[in-house]
Structure formats: structure tokens, C-alpha cells
PyMOL CGO cylinders between C-alpha atoms (Angstrom):
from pymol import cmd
from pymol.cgo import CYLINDER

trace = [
    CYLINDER, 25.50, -106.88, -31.32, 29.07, -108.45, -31.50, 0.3, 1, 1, 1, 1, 1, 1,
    CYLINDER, 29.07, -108.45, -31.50, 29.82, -111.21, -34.32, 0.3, 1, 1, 1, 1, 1, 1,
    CYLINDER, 29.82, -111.21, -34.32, 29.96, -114.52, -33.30, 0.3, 1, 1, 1, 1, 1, 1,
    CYLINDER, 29.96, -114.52, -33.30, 33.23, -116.02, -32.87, 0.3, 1, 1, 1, 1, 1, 1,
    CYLINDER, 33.23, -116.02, -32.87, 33.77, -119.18, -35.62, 0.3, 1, 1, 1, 1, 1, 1,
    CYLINDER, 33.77, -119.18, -35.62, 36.80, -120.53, -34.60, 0.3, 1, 1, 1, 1, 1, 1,
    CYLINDER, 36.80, -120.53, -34.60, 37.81, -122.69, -32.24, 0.3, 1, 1, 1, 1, 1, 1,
    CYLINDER, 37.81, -122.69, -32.24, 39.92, -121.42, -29.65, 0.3, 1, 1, 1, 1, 1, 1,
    CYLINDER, 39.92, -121.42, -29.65, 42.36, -124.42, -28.79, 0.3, 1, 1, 1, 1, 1, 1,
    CYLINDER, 42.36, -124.42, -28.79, 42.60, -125.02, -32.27, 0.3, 1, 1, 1, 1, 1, 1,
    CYLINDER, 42.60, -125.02, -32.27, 43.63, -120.42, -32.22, 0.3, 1, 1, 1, 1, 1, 1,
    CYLINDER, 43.63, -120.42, -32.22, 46.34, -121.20, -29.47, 0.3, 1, 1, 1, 1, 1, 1,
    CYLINDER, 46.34, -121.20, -29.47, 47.59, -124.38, -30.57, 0.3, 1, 1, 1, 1, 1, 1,
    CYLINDER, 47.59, -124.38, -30.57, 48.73, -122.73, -33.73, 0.3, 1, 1, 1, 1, 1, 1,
    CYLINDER, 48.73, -122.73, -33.73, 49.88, -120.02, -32.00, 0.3, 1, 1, 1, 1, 1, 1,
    CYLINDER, 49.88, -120.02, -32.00, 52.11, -122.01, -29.68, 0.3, 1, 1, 1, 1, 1, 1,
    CYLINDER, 52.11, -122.01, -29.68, 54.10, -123.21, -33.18, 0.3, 1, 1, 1, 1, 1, 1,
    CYLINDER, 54.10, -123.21, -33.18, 55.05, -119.85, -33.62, 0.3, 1, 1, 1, 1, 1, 1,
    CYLINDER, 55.05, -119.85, -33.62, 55.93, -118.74, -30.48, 0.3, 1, 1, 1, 1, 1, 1,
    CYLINDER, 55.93, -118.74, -30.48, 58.19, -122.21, -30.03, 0.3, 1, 1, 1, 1, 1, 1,
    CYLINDER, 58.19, -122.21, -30.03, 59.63, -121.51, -33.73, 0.3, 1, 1, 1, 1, 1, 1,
    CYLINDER, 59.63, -121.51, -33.73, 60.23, -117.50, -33.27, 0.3, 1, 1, 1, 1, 1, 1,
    CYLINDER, 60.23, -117.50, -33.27, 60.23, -116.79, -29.24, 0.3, 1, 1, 1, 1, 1, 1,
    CYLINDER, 60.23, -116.79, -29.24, 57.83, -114.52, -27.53, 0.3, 1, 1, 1, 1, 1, 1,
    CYLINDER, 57.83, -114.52, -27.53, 60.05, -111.34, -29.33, 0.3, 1, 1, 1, 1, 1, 1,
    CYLINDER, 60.05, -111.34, -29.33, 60.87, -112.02, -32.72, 0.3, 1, 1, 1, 1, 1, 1,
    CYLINDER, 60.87, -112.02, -32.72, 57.05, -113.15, -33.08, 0.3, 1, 1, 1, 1, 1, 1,
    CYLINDER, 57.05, -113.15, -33.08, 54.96, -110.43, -34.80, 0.3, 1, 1, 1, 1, 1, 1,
    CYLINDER, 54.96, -110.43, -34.80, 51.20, -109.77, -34.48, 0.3, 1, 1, 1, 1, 1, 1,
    CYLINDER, 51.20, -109.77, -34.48, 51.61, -110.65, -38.90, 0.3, 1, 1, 1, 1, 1, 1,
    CYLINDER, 51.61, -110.65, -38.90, 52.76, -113.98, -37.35, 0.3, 1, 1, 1, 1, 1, 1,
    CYLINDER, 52.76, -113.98, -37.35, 50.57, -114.73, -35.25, 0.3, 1, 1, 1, 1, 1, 1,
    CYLINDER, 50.57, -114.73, -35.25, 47.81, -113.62, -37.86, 0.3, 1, 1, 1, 1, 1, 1,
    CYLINDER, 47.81, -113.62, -37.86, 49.27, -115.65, -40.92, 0.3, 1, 1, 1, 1, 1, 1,
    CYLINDER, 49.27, -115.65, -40.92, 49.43, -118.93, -38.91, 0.3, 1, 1, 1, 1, 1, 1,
    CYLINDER, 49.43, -118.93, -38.91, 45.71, -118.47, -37.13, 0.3, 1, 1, 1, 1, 1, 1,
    CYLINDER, 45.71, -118.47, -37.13, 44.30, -116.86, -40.22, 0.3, 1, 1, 1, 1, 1, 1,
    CYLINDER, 44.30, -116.86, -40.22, 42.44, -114.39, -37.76, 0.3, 1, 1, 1, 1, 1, 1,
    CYLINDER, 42.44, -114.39, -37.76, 42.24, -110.69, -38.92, 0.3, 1, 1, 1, 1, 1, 1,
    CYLINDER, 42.24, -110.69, -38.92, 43.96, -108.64, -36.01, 0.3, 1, 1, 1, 1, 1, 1,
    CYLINDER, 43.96, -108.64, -36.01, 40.50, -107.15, -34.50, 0.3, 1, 1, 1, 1, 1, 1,
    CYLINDER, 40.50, -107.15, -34.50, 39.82, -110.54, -34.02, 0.3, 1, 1, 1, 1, 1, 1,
    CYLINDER, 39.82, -110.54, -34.02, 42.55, -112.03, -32.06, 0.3, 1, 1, 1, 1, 1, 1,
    CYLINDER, 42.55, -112.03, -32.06, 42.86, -109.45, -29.80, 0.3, 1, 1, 1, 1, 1, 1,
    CYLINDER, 42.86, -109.45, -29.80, 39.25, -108.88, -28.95, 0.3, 1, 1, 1, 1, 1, 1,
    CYLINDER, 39.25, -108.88, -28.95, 39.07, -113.03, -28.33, 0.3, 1, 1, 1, 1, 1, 1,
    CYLINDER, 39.07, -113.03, -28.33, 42.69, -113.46, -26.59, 0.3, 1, 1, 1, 1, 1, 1,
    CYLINDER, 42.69, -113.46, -26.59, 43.83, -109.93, -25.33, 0.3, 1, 1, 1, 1, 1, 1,
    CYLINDER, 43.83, -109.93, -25.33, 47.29, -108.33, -27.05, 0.3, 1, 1, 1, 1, 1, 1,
    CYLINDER, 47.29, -108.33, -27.05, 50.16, -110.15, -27.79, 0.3, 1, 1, 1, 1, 1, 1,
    CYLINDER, 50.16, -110.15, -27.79, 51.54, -110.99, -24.09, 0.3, 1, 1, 1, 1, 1, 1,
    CYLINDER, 51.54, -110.99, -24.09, 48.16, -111.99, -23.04, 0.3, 1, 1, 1, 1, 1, 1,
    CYLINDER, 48.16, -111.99, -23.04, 47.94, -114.37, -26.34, 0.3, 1, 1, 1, 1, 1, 1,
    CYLINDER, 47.94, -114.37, -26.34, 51.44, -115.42, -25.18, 0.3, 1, 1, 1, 1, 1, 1,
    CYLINDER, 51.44, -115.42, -25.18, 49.85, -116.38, -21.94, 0.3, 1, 1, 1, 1, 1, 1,
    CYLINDER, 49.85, -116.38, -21.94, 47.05, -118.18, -23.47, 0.3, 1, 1, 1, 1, 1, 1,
    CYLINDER, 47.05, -118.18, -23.47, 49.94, -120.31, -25.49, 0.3, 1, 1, 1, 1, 1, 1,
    CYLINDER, 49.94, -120.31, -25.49, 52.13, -120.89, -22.25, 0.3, 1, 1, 1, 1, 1, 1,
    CYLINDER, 52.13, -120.89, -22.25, 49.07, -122.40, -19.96, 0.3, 1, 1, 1, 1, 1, 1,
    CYLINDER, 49.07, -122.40, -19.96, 47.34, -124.40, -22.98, 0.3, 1, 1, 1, 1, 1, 1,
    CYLINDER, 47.34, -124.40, -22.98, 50.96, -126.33, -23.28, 0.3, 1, 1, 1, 1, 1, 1,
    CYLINDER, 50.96, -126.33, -23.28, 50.97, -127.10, -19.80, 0.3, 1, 1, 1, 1, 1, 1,
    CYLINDER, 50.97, -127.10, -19.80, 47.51, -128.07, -20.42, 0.3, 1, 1, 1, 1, 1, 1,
    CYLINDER, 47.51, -128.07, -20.42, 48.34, -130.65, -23.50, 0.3, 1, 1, 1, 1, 1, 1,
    CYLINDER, 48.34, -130.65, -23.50, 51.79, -131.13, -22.81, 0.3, 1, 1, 1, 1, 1, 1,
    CYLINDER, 51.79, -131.13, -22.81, 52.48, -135.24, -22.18, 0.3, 1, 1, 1, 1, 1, 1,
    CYLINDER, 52.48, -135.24, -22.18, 54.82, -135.06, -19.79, 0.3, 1, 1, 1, 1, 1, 1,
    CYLINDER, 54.82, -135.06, -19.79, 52.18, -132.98, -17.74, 0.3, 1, 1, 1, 1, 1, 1,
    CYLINDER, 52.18, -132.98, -17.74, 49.83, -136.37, -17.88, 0.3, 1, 1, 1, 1, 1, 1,
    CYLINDER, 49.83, -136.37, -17.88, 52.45, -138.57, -17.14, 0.3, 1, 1, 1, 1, 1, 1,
    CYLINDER, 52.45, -138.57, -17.14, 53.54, -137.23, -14.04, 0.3, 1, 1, 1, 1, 1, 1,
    CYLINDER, 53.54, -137.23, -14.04, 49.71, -135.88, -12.90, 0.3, 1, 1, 1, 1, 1, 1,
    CYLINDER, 49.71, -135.88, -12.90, 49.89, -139.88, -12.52, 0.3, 1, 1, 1, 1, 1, 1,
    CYLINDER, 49.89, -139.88, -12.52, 52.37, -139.92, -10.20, 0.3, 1, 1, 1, 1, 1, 1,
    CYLINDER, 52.37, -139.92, -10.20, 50.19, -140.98, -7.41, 0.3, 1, 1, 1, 1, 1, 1,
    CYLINDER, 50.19, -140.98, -7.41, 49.46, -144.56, -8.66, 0.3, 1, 1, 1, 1, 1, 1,
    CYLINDER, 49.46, -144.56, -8.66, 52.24, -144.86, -11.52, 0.3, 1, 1, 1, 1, 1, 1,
    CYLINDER, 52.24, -144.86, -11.52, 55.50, -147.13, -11.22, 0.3, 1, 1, 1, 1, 1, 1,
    CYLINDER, 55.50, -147.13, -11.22, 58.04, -144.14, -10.31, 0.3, 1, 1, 1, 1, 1, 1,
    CYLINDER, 58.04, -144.14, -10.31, 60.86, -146.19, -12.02, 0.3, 1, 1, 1, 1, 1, 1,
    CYLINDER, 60.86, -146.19, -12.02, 58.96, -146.18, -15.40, 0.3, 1, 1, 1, 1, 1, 1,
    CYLINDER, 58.96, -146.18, -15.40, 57.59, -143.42, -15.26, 0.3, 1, 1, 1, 1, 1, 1,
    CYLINDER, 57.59, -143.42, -15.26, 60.92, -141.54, -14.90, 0.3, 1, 1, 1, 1, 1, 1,
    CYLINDER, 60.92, -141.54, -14.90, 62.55, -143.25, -17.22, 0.3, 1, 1, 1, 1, 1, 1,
    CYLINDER, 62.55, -143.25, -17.22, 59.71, -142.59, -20.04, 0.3, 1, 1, 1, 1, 1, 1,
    CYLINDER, 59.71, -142.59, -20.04, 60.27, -139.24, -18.99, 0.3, 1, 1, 1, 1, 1, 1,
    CYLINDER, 60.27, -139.24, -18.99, 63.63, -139.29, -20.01, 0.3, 1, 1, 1, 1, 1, 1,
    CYLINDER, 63.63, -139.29, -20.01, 63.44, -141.36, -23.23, 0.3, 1, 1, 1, 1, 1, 1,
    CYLINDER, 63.44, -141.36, -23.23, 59.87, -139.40, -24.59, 0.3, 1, 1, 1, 1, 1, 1,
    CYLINDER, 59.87, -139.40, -24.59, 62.31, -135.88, -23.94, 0.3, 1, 1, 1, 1, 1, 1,
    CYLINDER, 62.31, -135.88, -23.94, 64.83, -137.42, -26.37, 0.3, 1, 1, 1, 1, 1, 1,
    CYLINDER, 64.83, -137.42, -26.37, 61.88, -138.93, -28.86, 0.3, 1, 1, 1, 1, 1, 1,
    CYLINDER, 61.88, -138.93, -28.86, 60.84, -134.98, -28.55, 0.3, 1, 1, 1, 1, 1, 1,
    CYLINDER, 60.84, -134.98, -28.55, 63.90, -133.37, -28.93, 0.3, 1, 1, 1, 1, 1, 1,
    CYLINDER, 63.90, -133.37, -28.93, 65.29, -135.79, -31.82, 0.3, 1, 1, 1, 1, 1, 1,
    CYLINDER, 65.29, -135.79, -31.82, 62.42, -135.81, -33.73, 0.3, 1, 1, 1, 1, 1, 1,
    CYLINDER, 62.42, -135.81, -33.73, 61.98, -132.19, -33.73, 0.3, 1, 1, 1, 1, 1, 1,
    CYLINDER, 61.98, -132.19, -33.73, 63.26, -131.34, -37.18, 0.3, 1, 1, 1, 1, 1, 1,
    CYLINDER, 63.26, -131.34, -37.18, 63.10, -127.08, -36.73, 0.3, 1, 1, 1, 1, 1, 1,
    CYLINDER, 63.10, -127.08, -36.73, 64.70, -128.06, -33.56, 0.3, 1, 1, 1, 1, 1, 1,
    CYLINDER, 64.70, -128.06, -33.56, 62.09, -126.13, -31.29, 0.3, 1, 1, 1, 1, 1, 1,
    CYLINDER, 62.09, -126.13, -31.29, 62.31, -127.24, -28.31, 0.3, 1, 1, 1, 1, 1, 1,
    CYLINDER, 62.31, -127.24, -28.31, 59.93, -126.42, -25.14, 0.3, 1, 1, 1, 1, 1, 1,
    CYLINDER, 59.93, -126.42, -25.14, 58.06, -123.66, -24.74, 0.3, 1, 1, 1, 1, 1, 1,
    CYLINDER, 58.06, -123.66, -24.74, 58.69, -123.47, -20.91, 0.3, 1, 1, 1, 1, 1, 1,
    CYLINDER, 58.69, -123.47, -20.91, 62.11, -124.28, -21.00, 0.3, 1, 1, 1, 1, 1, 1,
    CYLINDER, 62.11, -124.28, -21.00, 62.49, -121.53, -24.59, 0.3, 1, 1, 1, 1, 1, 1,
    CYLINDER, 62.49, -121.53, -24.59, 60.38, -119.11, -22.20, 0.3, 1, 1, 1, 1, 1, 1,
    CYLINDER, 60.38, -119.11, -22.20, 62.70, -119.35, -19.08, 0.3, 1, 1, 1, 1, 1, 1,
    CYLINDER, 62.70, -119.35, -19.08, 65.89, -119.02, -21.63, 0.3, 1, 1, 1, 1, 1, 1,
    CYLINDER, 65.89, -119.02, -21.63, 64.42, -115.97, -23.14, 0.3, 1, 1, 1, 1, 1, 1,
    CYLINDER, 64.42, -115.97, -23.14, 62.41, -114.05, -20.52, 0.3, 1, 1, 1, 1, 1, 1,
    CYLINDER, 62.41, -114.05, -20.52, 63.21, -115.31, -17.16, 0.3, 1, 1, 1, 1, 1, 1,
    CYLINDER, 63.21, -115.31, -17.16, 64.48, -112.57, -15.44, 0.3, 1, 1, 1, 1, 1, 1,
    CYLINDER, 64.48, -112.57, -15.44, 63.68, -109.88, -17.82, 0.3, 1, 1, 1, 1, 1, 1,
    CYLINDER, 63.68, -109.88, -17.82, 59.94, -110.11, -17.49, 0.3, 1, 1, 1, 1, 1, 1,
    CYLINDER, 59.94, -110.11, -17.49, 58.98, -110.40, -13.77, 0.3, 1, 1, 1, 1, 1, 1,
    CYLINDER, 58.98, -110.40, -13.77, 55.33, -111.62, -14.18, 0.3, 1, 1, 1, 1, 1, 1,
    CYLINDER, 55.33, -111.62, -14.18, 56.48, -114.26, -16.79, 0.3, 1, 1, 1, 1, 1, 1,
    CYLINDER, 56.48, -114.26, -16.79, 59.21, -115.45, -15.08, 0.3, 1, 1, 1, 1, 1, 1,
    CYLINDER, 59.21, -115.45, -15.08, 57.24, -115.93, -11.83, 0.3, 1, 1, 1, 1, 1, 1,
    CYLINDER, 57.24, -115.93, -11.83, 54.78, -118.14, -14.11, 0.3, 1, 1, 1, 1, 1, 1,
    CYLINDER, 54.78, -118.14, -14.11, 57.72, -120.14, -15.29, 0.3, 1, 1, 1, 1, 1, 1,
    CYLINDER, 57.72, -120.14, -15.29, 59.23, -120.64, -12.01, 0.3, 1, 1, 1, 1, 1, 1,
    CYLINDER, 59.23, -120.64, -12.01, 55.27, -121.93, -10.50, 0.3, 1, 1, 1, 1, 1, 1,
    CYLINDER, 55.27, -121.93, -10.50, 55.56, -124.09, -13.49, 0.3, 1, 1, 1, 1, 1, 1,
    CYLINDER, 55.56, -124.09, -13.49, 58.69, -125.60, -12.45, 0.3, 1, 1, 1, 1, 1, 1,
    CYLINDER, 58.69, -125.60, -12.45, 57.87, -126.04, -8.68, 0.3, 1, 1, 1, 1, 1, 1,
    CYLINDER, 57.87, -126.04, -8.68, 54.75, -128.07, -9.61, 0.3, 1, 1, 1, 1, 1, 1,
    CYLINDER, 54.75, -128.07, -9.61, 57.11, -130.49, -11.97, 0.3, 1, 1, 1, 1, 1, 1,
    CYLINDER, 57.11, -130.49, -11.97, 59.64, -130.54, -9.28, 0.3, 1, 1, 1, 1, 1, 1,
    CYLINDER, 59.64, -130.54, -9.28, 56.91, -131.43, -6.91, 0.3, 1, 1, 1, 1, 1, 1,
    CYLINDER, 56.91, -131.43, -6.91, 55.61, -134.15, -9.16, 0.3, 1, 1, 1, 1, 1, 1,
    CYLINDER, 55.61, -134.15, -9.16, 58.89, -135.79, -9.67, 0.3, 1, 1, 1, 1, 1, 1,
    CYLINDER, 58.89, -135.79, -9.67, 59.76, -135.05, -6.12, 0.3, 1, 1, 1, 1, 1, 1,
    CYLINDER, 59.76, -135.05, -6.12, 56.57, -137.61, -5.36, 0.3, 1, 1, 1, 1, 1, 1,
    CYLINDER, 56.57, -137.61, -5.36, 57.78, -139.97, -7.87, 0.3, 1, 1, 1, 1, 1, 1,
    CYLINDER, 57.78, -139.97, -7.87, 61.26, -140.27, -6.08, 0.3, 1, 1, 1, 1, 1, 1,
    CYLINDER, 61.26, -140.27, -6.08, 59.65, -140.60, -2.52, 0.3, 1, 1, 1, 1, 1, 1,
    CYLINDER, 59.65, -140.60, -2.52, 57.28, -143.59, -3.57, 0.3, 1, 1, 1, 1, 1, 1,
    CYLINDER, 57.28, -143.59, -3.57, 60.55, -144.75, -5.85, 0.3, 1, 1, 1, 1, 1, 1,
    CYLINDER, 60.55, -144.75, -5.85, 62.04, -144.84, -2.73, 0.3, 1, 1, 1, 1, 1, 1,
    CYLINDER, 62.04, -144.84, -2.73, 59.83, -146.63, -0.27, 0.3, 1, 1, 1, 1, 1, 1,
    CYLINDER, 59.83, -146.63, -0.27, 58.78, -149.15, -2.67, 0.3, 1, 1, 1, 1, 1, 1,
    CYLINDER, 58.78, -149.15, -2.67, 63.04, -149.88, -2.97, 0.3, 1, 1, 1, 1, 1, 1,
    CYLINDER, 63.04, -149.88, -2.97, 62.98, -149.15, -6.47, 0.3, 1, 1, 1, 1, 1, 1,
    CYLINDER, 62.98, -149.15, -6.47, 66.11, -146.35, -5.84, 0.3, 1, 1, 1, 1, 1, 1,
    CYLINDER, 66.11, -146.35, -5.84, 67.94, -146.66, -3.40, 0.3, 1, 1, 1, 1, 1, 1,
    CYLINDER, 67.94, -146.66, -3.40, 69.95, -143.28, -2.95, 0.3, 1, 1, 1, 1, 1, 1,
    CYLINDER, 69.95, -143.28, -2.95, 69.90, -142.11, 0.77, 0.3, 1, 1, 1, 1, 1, 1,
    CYLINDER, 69.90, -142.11, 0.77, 69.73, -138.11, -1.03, 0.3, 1, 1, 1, 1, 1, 1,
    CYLINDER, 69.73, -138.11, -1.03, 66.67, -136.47, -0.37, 0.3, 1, 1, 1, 1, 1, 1,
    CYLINDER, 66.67, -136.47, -0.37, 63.95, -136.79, -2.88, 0.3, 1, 1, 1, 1, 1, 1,
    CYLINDER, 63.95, -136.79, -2.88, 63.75, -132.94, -3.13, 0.3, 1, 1, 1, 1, 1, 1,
    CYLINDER, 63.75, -132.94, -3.13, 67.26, -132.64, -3.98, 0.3, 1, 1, 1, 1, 1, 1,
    CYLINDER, 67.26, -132.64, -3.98, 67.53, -136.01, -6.85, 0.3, 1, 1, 1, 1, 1, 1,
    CYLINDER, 67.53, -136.01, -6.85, 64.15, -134.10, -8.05, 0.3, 1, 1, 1, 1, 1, 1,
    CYLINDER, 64.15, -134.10, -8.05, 65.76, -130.61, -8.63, 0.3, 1, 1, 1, 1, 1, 1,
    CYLINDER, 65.76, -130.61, -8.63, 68.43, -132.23, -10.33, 0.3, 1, 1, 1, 1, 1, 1,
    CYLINDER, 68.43, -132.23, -10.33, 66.20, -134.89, -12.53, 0.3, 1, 1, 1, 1, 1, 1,
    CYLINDER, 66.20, -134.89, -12.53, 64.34, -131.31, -13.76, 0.3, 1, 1, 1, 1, 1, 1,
    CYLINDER, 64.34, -131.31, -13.76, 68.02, -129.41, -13.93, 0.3, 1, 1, 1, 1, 1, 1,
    CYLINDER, 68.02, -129.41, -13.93, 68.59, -132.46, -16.24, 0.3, 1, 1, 1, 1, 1, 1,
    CYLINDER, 68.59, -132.46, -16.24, 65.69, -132.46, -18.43, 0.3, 1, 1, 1, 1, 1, 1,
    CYLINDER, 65.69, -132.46, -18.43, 65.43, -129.04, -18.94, 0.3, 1, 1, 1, 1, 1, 1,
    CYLINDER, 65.43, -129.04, -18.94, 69.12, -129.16, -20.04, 0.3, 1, 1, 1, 1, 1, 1,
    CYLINDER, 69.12, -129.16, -20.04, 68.49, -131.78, -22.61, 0.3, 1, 1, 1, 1, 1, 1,
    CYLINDER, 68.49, -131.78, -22.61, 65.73, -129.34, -24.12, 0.3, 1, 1, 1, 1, 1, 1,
    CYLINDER, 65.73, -129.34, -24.12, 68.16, -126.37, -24.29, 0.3, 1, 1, 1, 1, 1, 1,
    CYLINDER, 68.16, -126.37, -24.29, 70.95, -128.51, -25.60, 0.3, 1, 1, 1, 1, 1, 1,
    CYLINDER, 70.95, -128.51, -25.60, 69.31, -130.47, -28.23, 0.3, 1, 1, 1, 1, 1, 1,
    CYLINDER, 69.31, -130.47, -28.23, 68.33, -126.91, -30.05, 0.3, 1, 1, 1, 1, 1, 1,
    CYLINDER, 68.33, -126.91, -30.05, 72.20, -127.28, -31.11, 0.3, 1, 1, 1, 1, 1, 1,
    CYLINDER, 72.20, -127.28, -31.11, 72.88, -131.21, -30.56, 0.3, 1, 1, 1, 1, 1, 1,
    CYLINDER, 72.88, -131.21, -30.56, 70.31, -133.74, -31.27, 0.3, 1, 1, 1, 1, 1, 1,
    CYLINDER, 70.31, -133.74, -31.27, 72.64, -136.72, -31.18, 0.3, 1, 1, 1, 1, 1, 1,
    CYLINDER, 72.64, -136.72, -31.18, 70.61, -139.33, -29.40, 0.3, 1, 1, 1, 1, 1, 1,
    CYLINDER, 70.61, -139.33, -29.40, 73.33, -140.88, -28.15, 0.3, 1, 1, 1, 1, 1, 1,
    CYLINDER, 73.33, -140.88, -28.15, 74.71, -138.36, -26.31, 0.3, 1, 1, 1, 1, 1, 1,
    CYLINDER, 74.71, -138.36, -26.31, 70.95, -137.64, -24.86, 0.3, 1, 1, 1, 1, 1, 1,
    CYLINDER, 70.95, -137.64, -24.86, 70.45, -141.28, -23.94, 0.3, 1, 1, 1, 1, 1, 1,
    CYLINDER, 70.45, -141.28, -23.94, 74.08, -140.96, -21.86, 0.3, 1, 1, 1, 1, 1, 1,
    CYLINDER, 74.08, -140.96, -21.86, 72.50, -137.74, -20.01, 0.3, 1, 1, 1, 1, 1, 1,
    CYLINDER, 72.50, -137.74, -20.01, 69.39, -139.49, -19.24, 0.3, 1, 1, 1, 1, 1, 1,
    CYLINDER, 69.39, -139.49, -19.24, 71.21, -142.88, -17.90, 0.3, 1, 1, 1, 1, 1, 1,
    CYLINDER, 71.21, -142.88, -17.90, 73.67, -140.95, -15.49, 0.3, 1, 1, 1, 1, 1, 1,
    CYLINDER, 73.67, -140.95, -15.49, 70.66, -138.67, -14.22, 0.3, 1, 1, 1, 1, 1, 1,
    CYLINDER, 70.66, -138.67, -14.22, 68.64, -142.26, -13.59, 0.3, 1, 1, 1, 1, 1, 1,
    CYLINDER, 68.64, -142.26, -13.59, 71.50, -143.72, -12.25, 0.3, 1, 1, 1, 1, 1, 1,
    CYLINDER, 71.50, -143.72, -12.25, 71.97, -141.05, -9.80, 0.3, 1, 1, 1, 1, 1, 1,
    CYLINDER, 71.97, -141.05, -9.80, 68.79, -141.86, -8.24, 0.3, 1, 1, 1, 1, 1, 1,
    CYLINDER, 68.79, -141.86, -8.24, 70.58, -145.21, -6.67, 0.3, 1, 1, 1, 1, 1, 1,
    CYLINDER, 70.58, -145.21, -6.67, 73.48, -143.18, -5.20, 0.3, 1, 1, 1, 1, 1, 1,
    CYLINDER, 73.48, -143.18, -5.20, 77.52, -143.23, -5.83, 0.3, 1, 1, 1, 1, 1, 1,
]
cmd.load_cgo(trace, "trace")
């Protein structure tokens, strides 16, 4: 009979996704991922698989619990205006604030596996889509409602609003001047009422 598990498992992956974000999916040891769960080995891999299957368990739970996820799951019924410009100012609270300067997992994941690992990358690119579809949404209802007023197609202003974001992720790793992030943001919102 096997022993009961006593931990929780969120709680497992949640402290797992600090070290991935702080290491990357490479540098990250199984010792790592051990020290910060405080699971003996046997453990975590009979509860969460080997290390790229833990890795996977890390990537879905922050979709799962990631903010910017519930904000634009809203998209239906929320403001589009607003809600894109929280967007951009809770990315620079995020990226300011972030004092090892960790960024996203997704965007950290696409910078250091997409391309290199074809099932990963695949996941990251689904990810995207579904954000790009969300904000694409936002942008269409932004549009009928008259609160932008660029004649660009909402697909197109929505690749670019993600482009954008994603950007600000990578570059505040190296640059968290919140000036400069607040000057991205405002020319990507502006962009959405044309020339």
C-alpha cells in the first residue's frame, strides 16, 4: 500500500514555479526543485512525473493563477478600454516590483525554449493564441462600442498589444524604469485609435 501524499499540490507547484521563473527550465536542478518544495526526490516524481513533466505542471498552474488570465477571461462583459489599459499598467506594477527581476514564466519559457523544444514551444504558442484571442475580443467590442477608433483590424492591433506586452516582460529583466514602461504602454494604447 502506497503512503499517503501530505502535501498540497498547488502549494508543490507554486513553489516550484519560483524556481523555474528565478533559474529557467535548464539551470534548475532536481536539488532545486527539492530544497524549495522540501519533497524528498521519490516523492516529487512519483506525484508530478520527472522534471519536464513538473515543468509542465508549473507552466499550466500559472496560466491557471496568473491575473492577467482573469482579467481578460472577462473580456466578454468588461470595459475593453480599462481593461487594456490595467493590462498595461498591472505588467509594469509586475515587472517594477519584481526585485530578482523574474519576469513571466511564459514569456521566460518562449525566450528560452521556443524553438528548441517542439512540444513546449507548441504549448507556448496555444498559450499565446488564446491571449491574442482574448485581447483580439477586447479590441472588437472596443471598437463597436467607439471606445478606439482605429480602422486596423482587431486581429492585427491584438498581435501587436501582445508583441508589446510580452516585450515589456523581456525588457524589464534588464530595465525596470517605469517611465520608460509607462511610454511603451501609452504608444501601444494609443495605437489602438489609429495615426
Amino acid at each position: 500500500m502506497g503512503r499517503q501524499q501530505n502535501f498540497d499540490a498547488d502549494e508543490v507547484i507554486d513553489k516550484v514555479i519560483g524556481v523555474f521563473m528565478s533559474k529557467g527550465y535548464e539551470a534548475t536542478s532536481v536539488k532545486d526543485l527539492v530544497d524549495a518544495t522540501n519533497i524528498h526526490p521519490g516523492s516529487l516524481y512519483n506525484s508530478f512525473g520527472n522534471k519536464k513533466q513538473i515543468y509542465e505542471h508549473a507552466l499550466n498552474r500559472f496560466v491557471a493563477i496568473s491575473p492577467f488570465n482573469q482579467l481578460l477571461e472577462d473580456a466578454e462583459t468588461s470595459n475593453p478600454k480599462k481593461t487594456l489599459e490595467k493590462l498595461f499598467s498591472d505588467t509594469i506594477s509586475m515587472a517594477v516590483n519584481d526585485s530578482e527581476t523574474r519576469g513571466c514564466l511564459i514569456t521566460n519559457t518562449a525566450a528560452e525554449l521556443g524553438g528548441v523544444d517542439p512540444k513546449t514551444s507548441e504549448w507556448v504558442s496555444n498559450s499565446f493564441k488564446k491571449t491574442e484571442d482574448q485581447v483580439c475580443r477586447l479590441i472588437e467590442r472596443g471598437q463597436e462600442l467607439g471606445q478606439f477608433k482605429s480602422k486596423e483590424k482587431a486581429r492585427k492591433l491584438a498581435q501587436f498589444i501582445l508583441n508589446t506586452t510580452q516585450g515589456m516582460q523581456l525588457l524589464a529583466k534588464v530595465n525596470q524604469d517605469r517611465k520608460m514602461l509607462k511610454n511603451i504602454a501609452q504608444t501601444a494604447l494609443n495605437s489602438l485609435n489609429g495615426p
